[in-house]
N, CA, C and O atoms as a DFTB+ gen file, in Angstrom:
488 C
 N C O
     1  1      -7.948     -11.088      -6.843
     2  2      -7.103      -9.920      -6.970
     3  2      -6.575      -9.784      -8.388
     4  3      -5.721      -8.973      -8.747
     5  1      -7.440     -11.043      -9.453
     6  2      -6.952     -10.523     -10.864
     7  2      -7.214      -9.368     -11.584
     8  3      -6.651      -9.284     -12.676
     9  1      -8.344      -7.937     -11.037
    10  2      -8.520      -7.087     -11.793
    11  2      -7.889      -5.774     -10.919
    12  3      -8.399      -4.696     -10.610
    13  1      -6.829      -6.234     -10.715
    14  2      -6.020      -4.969      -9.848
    15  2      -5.597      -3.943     -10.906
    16  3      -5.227      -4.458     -11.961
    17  1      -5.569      -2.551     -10.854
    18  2      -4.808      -1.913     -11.656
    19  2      -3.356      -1.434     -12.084
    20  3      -2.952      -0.793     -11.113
    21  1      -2.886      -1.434     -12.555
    22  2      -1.786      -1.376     -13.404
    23  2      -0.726      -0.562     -11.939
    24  3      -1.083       0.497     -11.424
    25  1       0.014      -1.005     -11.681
    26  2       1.108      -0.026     -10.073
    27  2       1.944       0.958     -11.311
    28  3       3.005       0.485     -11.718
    29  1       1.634       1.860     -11.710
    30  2       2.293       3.252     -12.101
    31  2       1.652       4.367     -11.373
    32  3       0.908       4.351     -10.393
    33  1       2.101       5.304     -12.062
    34  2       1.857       6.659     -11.175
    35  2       0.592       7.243     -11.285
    36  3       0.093       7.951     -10.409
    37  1      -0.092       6.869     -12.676
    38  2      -1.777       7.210     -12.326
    39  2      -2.350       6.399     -11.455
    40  3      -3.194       7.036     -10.824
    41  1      -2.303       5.495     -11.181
    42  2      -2.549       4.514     -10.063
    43  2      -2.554       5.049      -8.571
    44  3      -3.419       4.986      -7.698
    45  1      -1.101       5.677      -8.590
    46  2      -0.570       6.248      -7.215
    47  2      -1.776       7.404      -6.977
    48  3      -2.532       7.543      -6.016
    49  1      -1.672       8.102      -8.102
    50  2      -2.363       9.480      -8.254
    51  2      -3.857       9.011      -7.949
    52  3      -4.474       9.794      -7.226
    53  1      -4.612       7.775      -8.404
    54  2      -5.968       7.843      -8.399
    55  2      -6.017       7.111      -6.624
    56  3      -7.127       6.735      -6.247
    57  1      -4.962       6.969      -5.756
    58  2      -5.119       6.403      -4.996
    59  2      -5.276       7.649      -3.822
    60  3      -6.123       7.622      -2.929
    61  1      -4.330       8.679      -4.011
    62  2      -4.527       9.954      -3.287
    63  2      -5.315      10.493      -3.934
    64  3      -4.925      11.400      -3.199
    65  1      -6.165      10.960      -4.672
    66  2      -7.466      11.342      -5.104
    67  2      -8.313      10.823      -4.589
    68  3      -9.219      11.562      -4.204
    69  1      -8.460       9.230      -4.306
    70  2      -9.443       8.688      -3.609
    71  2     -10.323       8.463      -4.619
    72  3     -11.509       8.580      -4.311
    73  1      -9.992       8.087      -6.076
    74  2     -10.852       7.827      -7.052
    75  2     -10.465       5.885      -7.299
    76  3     -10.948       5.180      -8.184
    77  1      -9.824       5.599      -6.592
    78  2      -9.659       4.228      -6.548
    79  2     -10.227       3.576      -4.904
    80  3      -9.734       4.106      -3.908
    81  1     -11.127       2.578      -4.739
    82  2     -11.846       2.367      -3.804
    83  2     -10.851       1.700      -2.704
    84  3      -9.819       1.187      -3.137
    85  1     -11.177       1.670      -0.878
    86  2     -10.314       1.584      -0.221
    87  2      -9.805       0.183      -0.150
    88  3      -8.828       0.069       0.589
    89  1     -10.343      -1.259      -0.910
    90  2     -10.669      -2.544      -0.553
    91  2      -9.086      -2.804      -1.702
    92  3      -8.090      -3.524      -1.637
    93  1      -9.533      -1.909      -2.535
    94  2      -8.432      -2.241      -4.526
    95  2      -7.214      -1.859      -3.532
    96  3      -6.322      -2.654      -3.234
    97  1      -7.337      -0.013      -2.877
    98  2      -5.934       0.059      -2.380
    99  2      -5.326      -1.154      -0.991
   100  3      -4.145      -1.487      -0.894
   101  1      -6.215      -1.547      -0.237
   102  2      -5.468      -3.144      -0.034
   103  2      -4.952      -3.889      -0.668
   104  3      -3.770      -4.232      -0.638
   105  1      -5.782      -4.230      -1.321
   106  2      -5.157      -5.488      -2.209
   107  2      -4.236      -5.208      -3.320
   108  3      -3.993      -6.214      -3.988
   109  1      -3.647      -4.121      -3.716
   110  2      -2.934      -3.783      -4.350
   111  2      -1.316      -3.845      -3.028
   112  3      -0.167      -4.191      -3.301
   113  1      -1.725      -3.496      -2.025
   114  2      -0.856      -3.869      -0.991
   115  2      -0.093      -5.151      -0.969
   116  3       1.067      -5.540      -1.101
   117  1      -1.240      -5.606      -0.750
   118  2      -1.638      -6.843      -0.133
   119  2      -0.532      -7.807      -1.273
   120  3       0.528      -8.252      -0.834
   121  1      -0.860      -7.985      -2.417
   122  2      -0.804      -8.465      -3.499
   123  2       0.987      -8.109      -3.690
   124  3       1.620      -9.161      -3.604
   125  1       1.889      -6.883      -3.923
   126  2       3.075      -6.319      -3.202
   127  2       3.973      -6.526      -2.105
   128  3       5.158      -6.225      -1.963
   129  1       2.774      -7.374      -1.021
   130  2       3.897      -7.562      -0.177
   131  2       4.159      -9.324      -0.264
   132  3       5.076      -9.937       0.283
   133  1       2.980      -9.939      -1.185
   134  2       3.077     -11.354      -1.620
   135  2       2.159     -12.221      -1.152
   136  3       2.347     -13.434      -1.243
   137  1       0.769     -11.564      -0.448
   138  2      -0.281     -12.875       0.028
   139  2      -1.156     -12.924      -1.682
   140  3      -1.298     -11.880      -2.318
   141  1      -1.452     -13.719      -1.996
   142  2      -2.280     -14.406      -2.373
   143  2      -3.061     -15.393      -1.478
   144  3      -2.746     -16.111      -0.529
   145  1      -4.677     -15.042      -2.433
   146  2      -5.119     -15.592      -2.259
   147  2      -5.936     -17.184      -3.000
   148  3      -6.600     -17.353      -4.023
   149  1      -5.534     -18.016      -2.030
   150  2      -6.176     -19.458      -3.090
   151  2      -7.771     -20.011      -2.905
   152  3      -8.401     -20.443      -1.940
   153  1      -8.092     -19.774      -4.323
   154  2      -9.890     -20.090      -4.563
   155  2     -10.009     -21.199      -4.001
   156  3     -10.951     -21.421      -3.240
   157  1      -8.762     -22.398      -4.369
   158  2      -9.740     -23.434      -4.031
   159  2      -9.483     -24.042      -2.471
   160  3     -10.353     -24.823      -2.085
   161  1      -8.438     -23.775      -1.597
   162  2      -8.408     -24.110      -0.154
   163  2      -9.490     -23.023       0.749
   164  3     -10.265     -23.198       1.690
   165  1      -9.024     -21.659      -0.203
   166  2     -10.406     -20.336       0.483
   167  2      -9.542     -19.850       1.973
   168  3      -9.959     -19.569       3.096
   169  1      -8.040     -19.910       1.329
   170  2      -6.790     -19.115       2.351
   171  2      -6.022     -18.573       2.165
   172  3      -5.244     -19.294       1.541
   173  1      -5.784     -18.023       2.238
   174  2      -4.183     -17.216       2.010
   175  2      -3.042     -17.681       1.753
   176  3      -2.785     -18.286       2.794
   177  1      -2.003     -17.841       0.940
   178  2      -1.127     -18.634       0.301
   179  2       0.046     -17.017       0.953
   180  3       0.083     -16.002       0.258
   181  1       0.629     -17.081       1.923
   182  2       2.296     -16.264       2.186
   183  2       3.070     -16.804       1.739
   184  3       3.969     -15.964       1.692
   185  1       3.512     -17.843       1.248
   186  2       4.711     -18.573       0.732
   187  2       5.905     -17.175       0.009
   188  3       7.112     -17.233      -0.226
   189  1       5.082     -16.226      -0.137
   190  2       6.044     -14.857      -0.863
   191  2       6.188     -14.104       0.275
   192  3       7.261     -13.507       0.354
   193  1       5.401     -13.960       1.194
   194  2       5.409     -12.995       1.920
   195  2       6.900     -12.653       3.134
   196  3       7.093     -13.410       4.085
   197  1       7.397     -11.980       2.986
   198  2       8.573     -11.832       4.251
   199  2       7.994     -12.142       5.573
   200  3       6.906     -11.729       5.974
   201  1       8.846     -12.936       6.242
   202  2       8.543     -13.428       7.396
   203  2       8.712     -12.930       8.688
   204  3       8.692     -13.581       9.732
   205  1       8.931     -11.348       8.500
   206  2       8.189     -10.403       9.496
   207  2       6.932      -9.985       9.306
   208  3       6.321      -9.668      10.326
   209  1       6.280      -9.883       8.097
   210  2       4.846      -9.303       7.742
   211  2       3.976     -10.649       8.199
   212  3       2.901     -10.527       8.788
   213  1       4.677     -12.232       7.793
   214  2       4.065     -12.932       7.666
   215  2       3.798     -13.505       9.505
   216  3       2.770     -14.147       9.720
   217  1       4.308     -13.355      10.136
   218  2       4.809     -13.173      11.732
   219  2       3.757     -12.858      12.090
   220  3       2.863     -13.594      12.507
   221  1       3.753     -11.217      11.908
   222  2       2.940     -10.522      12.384
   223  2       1.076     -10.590      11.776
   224  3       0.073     -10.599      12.489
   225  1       1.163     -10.633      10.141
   226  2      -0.183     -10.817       9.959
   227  2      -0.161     -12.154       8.906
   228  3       0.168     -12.339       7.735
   229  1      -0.726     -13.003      10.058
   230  2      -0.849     -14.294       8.788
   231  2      -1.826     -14.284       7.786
   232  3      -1.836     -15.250       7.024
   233  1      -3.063     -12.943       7.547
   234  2      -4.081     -12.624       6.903
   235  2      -3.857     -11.406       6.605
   236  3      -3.784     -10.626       7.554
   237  1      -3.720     -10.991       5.535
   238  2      -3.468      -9.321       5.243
   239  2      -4.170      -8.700       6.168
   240  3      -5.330      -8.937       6.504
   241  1      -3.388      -7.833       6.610
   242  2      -4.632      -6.785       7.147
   243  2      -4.894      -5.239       6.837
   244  3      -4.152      -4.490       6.201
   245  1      -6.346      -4.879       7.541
   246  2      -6.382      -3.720       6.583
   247  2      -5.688      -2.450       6.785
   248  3      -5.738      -1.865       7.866
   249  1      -4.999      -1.979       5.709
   250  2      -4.332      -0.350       6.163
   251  2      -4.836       0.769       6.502
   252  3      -4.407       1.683       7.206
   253  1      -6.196       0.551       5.693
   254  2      -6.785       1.505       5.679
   255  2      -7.639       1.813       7.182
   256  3      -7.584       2.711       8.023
   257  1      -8.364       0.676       7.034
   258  2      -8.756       0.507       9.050
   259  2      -8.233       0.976      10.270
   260  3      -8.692       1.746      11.113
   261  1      -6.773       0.113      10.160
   262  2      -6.124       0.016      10.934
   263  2      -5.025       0.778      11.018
   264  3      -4.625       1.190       9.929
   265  1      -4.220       1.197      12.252
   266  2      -2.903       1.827      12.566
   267  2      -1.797       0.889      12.226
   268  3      -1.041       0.865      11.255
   269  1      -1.920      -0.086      13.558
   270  2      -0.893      -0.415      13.660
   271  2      -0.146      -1.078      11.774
   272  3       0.876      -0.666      11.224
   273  1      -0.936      -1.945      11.355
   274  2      -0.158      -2.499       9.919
   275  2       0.217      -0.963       9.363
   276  3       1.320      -1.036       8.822
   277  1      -0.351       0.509       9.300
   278  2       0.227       1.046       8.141
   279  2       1.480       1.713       9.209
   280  3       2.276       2.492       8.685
   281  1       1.626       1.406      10.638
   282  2       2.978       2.069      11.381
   283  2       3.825       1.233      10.508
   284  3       4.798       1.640       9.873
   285  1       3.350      -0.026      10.535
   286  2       4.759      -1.378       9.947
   287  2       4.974      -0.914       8.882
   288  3       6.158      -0.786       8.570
   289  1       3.827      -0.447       7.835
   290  2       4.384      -0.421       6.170
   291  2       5.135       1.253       6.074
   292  3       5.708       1.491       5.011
   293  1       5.133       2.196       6.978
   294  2       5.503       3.248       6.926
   295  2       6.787       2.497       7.563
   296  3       7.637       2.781       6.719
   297  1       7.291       1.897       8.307
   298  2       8.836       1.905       8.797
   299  2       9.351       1.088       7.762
   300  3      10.407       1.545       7.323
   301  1       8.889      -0.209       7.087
   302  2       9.161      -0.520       6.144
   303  2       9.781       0.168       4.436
   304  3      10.490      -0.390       3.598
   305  1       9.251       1.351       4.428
   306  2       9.684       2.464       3.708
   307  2      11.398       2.586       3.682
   308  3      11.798       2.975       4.778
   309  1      12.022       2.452       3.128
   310  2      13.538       2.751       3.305
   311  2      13.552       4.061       3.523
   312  3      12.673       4.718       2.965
   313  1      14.667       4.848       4.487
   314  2      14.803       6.305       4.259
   315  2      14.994       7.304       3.168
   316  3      14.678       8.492       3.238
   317  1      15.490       6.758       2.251
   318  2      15.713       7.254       0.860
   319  2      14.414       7.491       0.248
   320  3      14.356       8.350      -0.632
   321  1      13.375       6.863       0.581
   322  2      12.309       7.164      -0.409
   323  2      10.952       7.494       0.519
   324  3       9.885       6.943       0.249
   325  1      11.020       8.011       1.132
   326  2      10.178       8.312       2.588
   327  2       9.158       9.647       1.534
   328  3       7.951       9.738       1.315
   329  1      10.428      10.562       1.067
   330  2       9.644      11.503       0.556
   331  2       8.972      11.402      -1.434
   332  3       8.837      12.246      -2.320
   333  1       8.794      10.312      -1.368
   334  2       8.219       9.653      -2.623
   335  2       7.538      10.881      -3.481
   336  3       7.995      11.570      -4.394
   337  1       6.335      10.878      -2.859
   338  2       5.210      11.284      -3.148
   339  2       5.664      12.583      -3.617
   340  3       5.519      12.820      -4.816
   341  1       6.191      13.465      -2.866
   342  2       6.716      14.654      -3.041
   343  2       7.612      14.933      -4.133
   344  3       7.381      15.577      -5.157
   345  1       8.544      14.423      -3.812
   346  2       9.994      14.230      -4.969
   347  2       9.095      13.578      -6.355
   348  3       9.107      14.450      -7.224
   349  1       8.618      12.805      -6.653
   350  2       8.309      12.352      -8.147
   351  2       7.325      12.711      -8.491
   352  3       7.208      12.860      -9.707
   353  1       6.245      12.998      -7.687
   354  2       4.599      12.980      -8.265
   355  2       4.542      14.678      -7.944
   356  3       3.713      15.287      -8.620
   357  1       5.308      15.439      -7.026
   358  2       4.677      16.748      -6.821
   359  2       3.706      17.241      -5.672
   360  3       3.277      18.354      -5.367
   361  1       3.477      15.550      -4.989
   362  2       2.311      15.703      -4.233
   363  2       2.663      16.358      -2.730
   364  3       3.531      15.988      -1.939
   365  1       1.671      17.487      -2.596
   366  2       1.955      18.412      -1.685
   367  2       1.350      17.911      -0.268
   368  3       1.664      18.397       0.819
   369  1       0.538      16.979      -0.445
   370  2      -0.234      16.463       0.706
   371  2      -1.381      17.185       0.536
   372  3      -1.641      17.962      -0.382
   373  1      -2.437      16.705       2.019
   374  2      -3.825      17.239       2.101
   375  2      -3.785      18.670       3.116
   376  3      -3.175      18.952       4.148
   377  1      -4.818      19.431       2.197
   378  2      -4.784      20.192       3.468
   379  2      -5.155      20.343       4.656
   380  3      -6.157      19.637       4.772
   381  1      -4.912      20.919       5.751
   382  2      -5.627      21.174       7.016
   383  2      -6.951      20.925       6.892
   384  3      -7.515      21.265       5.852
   385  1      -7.526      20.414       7.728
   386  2      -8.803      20.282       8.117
   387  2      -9.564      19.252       7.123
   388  3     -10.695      18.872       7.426
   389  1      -8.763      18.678       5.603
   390  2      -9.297      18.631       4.892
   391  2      -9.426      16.831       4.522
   392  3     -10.086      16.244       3.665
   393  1      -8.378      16.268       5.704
   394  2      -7.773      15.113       5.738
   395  2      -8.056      14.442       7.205
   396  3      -8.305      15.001       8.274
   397  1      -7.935      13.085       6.895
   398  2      -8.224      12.325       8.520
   399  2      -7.030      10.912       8.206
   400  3      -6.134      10.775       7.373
   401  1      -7.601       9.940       9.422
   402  2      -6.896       9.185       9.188
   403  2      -6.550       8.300       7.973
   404  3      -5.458       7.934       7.538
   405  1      -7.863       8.059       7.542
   406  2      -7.779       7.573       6.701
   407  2      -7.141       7.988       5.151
   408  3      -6.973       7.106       4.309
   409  1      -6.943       8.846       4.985
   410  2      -6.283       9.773       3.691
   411  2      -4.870       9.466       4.361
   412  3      -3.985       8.879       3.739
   413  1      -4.759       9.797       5.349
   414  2      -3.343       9.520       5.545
   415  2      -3.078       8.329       5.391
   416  3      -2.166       8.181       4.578
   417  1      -3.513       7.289       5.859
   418  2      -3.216       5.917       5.298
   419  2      -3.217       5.113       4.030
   420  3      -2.423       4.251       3.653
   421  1      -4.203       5.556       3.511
   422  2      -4.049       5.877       1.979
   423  2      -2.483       6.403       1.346
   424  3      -1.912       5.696       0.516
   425  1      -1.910       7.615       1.794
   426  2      -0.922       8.050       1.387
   427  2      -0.290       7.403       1.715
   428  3       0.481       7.209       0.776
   429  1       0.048       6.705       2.683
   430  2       1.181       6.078       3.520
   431  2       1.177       4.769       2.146
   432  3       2.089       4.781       1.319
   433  1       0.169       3.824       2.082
   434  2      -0.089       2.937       1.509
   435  2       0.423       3.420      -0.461
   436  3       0.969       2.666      -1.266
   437  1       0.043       4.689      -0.657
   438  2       0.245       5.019      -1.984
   439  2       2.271       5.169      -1.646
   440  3       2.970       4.732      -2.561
   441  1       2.774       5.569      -0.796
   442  2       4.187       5.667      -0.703
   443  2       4.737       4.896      -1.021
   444  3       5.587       4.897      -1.911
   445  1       4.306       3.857      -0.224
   446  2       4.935       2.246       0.056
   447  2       5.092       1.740      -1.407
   448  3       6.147       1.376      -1.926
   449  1       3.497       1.792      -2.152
   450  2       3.445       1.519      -3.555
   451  2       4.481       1.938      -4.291
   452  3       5.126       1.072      -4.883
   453  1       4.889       3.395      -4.426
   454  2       5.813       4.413      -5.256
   455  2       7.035       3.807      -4.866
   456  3       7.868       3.627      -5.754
   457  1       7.309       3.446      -3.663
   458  2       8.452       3.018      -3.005
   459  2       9.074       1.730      -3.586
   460  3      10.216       1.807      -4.037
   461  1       8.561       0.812      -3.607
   462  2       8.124      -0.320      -4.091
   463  2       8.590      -0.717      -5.877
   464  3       9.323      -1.640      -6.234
   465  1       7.852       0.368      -6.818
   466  2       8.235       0.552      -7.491
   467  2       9.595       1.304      -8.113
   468  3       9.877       1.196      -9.306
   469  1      10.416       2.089      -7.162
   470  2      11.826       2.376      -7.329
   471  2      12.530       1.372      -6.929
   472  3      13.687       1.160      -7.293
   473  1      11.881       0.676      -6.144
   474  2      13.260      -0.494      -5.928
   475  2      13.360      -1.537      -6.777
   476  3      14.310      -2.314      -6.882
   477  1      11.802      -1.523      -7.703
   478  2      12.347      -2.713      -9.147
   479  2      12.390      -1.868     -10.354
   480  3      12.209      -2.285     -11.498
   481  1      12.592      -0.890     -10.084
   482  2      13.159       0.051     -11.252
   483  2      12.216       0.635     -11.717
   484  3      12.728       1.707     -12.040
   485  1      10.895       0.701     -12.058
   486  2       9.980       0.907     -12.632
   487  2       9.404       2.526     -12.432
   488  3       8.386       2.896     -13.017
């Protein structure tokens, strides 16, 4: 996960564009909420991870795949910054017909990111 890209707002932006691939926007997650991974045992190191995420998934799991982890990282969202995307970036969402689950999880996942980054100031 050493060639992750830079967590600013072109980042956010290339993540709702969908010009950043769905595996990077995991592990850019992934990496945020504190799993590492170790080359040489070939496991997952949570020692960072909060011990509700870590509870629930002792192996990252995927957002993009899956529901249930991006229900957790969407309640995880504080209320204050729910409308991220909107309020700083402008982003209007997808349109009708034009979006599925997966874009939405993506967004959800790009929130969390934006989110993430207001709470260490950045």
């Amino acid at each position: 996960m050493s060639n992750l890209p830079p967590l600013n707002t072109d980042t956010i932006w290339a993540i709702l564009k969908e010009e950043i691939d769905d595996s990077i926007v995991n592990q850019l997650v992934w990496y945020y909420l504190g799993y590492r991974y170790n080359q040489a045992t070939q496991t997952w190191d949570t020692s960072k991870v909060n011990d509700d995420w870590k509870k629930d998934y002792p192996e990252p799991p995927d957002f993009i795949a899956n529901r249930p982890p991006t229900v957790k990282l969407t309640r995880s969202i504080s209320q204050e910054n729910k409308q991220l995307l909107k309020e700083k970036l402008g982003f209007q969402g997808y349109k009708i017909g034009e979006f599925g689950p997966r874009q939405t999880r993506r967004a959800t996942a790009a929130n969390w990111l934006l989110s993430y980054m207001q709470q260490i100031g950045s």
